[in-house]
N, C-alpha and C positions, 0 to 999 in steps of 0.2 A: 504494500500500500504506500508505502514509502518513496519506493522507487519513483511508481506512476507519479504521488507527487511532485516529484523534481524531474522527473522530467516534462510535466506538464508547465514546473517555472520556469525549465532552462528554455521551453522554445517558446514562451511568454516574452522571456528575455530576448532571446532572438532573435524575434519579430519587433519588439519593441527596438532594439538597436539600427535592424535593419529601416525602419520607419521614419526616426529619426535625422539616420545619415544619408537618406536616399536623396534630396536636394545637392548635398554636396557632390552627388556624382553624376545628376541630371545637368544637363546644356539644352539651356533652353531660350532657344531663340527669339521667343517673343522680349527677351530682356533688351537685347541689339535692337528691335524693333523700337520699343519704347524711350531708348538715346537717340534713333532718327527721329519718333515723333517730338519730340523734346526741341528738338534742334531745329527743326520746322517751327515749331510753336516760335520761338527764340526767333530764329528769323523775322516770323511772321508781326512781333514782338516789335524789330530795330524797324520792320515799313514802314508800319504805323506812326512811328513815331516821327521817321522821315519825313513823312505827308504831314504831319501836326506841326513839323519843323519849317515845311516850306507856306502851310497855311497862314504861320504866323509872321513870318521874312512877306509876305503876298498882304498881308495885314500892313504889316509896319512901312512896307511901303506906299501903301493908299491914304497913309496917312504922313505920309514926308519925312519920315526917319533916316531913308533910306535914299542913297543919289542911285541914280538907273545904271550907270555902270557897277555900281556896286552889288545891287539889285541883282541883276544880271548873272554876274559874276558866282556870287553865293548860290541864288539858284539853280544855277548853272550844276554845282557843284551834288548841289543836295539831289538832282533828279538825276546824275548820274550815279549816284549811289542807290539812288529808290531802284532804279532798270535794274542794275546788276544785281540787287537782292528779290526782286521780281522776276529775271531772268532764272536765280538759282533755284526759288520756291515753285515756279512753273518746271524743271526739272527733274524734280525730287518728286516721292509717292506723293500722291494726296491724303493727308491726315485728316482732313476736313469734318466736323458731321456738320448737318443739317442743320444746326441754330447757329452754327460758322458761318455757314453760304448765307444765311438769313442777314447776319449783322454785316456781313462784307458790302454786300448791296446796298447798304446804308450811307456808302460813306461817298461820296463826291469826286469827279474825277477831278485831275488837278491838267488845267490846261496848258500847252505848252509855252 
């Protein structure tokens, strides 16, 4: 009766050890997954704020802050940065869901 007991714990034990350590020997790809969606996001993140950057250079100058070469110059600068992280996010998977596409549609194009 003894016996059966222990071995009824050792393979308790067993399976509990195996249970335990089994993440540390799974490779699981959805982890890689969720450092590109990160990185997207992140992306998605510095556009935004590009467009906020250049809304408000497009602001300050309608108000005289700004001389037109200057103007110019800056935003010059800031939509070549918005293309190339536009370029990169139109490359890359789409992460996107559904209340994503929602609010993108929200925001205004920025004219050249």
């Amino acid at each position: 009766m003894i016996l059966i007991a222990l071995i009824i714990l050792l393979l308790l034990l067993v399976l509990v050890i195996i249970y335990v350590t089994h993440p540390l020997f799974v490779n699981k790809p959805e982890t890689e997954a969720g450092f590109v969606a990160e990185d997207v996001v992140q992306k998605q993140e510095e556009y935004e704020v590009l467009l906020d950057r250049i809304r408000e250079l497009d602001f300050d100058f309608s108000l005289g802050k700004l001389e037109p070469a200057e103007h110019e110059a800056q935003r010059a600068a800031l939509l070549q940065q918005a293309a190339a992280l536009r370029s990169e996010l139109a490359s890359e998977p789409s992460t996107k869901t559904s209340s994503e596409d929602s609010e993108s549609s929200h925001h205004p194009t920025i004219p050249a």
